[in-house]
Structures are given as C-alpha cells and as structure tokens.
C-alpha positions as CSV (number, residue, x, y, z in Angstrom):
1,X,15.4,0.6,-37.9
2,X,14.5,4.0,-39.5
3,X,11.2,4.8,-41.2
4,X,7.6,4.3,-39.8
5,X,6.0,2.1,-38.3
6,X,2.7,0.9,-37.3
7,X,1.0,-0.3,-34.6
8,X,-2.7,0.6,-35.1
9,X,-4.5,2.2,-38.3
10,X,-3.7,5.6,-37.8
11,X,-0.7,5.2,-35.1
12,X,2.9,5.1,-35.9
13,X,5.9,5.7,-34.7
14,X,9.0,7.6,-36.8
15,X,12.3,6.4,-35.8
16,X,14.9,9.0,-37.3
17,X,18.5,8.6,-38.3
18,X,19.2,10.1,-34.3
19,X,17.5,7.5,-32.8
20,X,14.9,9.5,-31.5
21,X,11.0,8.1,-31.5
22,X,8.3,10.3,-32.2
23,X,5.0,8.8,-30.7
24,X,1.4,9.5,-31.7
25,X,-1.0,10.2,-28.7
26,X,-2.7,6.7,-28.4
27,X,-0.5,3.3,-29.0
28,X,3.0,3.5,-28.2
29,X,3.2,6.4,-25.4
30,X,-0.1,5.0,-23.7
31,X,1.4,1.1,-23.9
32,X,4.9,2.0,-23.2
33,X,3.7,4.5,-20.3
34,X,1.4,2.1,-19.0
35,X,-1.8,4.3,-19.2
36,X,-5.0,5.2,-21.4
37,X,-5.1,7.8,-23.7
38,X,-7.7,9.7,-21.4
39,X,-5.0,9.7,-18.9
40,X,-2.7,11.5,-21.0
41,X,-4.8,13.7,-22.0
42,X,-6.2,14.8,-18.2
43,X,-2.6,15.2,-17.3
44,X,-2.1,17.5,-20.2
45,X,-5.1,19.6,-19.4
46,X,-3.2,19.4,-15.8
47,X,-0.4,20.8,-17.3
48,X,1.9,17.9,-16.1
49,X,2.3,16.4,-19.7
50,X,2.9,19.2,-22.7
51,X,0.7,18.6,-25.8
52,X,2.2,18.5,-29.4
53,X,1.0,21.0,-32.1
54,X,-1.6,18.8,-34.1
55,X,0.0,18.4,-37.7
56,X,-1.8,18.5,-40.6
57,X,-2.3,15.4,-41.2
58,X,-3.9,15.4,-37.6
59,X,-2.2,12.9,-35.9
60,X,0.5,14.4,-32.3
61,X,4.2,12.8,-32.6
62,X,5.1,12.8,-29.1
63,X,8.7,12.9,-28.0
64,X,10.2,9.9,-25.9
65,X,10.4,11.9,-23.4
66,X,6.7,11.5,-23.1
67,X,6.8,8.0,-22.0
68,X,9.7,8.9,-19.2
69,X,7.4,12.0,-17.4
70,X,4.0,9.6,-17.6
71,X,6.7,7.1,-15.9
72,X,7.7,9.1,-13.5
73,X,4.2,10.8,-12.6
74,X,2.6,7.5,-12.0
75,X,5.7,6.3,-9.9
76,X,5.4,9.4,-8.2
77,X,1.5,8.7,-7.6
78,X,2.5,4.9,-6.3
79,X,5.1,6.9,-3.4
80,X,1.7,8.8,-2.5
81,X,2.7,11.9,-4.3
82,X,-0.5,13.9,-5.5
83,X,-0.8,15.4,-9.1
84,X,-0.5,18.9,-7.6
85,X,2.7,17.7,-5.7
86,X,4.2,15.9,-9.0
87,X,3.5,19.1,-10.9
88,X,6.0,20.8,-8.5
89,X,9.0,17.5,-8.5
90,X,11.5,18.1,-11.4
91,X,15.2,17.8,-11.8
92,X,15.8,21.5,-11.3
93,X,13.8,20.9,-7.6
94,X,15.4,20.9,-4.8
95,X,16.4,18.3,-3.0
96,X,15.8,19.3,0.6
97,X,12.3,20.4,-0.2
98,X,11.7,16.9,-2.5
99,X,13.2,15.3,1.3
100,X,10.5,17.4,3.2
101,X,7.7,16.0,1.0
102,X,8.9,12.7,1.1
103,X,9.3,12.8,4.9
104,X,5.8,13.8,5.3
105,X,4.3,11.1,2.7
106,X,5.8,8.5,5.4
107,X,4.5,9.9,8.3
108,X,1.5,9.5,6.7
109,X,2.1,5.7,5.7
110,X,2.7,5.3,9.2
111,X,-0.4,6.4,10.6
112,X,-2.2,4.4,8.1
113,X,-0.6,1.1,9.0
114,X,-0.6,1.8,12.6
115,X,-4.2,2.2,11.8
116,X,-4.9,-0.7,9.8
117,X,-2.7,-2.5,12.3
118,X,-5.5,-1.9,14.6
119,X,-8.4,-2.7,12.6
120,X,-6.9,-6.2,12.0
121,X,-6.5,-6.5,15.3
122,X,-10.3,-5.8,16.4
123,X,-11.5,-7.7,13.3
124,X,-9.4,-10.7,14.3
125,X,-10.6,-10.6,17.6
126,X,-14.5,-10.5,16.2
127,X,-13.5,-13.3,14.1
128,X,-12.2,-15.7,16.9
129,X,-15.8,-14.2,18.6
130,X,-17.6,-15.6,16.0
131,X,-15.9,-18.9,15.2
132,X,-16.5,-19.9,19.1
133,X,-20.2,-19.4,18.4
134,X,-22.0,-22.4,17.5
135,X,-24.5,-21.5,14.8
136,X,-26.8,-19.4,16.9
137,X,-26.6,-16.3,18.8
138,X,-26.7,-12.9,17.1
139,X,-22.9,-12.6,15.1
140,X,-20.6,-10.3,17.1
141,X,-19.2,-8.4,14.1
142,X,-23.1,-7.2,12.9
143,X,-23.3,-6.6,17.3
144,X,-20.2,-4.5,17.2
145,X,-21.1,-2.3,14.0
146,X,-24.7,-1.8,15.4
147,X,-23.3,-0.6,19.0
148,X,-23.8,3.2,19.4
C-alpha cells in the first residue's frame, strides 16, 4: 500500500513505490523493535543506532533497517553481549574473533550456573532444615546468614 500512514498524531510511516518504510523515531521502530523511544535514543548517543537529519517538518524517517540493528542489539544483549561488545559485531566482523567472544560469554554462563547450582543446593538443604522444625527454635536460614 503506498502513501502514509498513521499510527499516532504525529507518527507515520511512508511506504514508497520500492517497498521501502521510512519510520518516525517513536511508533513503528520502537513497537516493531520492541523498545522505548529512550532506548533508541541512548543507543544513538552510543553510537550503535545512526540518527536521521531532523526534517523540516521535524519529525526523523528512519530506515527499516532501523528495526533489524535494534533487533539484533537486543538479541545480542539476551546472548550476554555488552553494548560496547555489540558496537564491535557487524557483518564485515570476523568470524573467528565473533567465535572468541562467544566462547567466553559461555564460559561465563557456566560459572554462573555452576554457581547458582550451588546456591540451590545450600538453600534446599536450609529448607528441608527448616521444614523439620516444629514451630520453634531459631530458623536455620536467618542462623546461616547471621554466621560470621
């Protein structure tokens, strides 16, 4: 469907005879990116997100291509990427350094379960302490946090 159209006051989208979408700041990009506009607008003064010229009429027409790098930062952020890290990943990266990132975020996932492996078990093991108690005593889990 060519020709504007609107989603807020003040928000619309142009499709052209290409195809293409141009997308104000707020609306479209933030609901089809998943995001708030304040989001967009941090990762542009990051300088992970380019900013339109403001037109005249004062409203940005972001590219399509908007929505795909705000997708692909925050599914970067859910792998455990940092912004810093993300502002370095692009197609022309390489692959073998892109691995040796990678490779690290998991050695780091690992040491947190193996850690949170271990706090369930010494939690689980306060629980069974306290459901064998019968209503009076002082409560093993308060015990074991107070213990210097």
């Amino acid at each position: 469907m060519l020709g504007w159209r609107v989603f807020q006051s003040a928000h619309v989208v142009w499709v052209n005879a290409t195809g293409v979408s141009l997308l104000p700041l707020s609306g479209p990009v933030t609901a089809n990116a998943g995001v708030n506009v304040e989001t967009i607008r941090y990762y542009q003064r990051r300088g992970l997100l380019s900013e339109p010229d403001k037109p005249l009429n004062g409203h940005r027409r972001y590219p399509a291509e908007s929505v795909k790098r705000v997708r692909f930062i925050k599914r970067a952020q859910v792998l455990g990427f940092t912004l810093d890290e993300i502002a370095g990943l692009d197609v022309a990266h390489a692959c073998a350094e892109t691995r040796d990132l990678g490779a690290r975020k998991l050695q780091i996932i690992e040491q947190k379960l193996a850690d949170l492996a271990a706090m369930r078990k010494a939690l689980a093991k306060l629980m069974r302490q306290c459901d064998s108690l019968d209503g009076t005593g002082a409560c093993p889990i308060i015990d074991a946090l107070a213990t210097d």
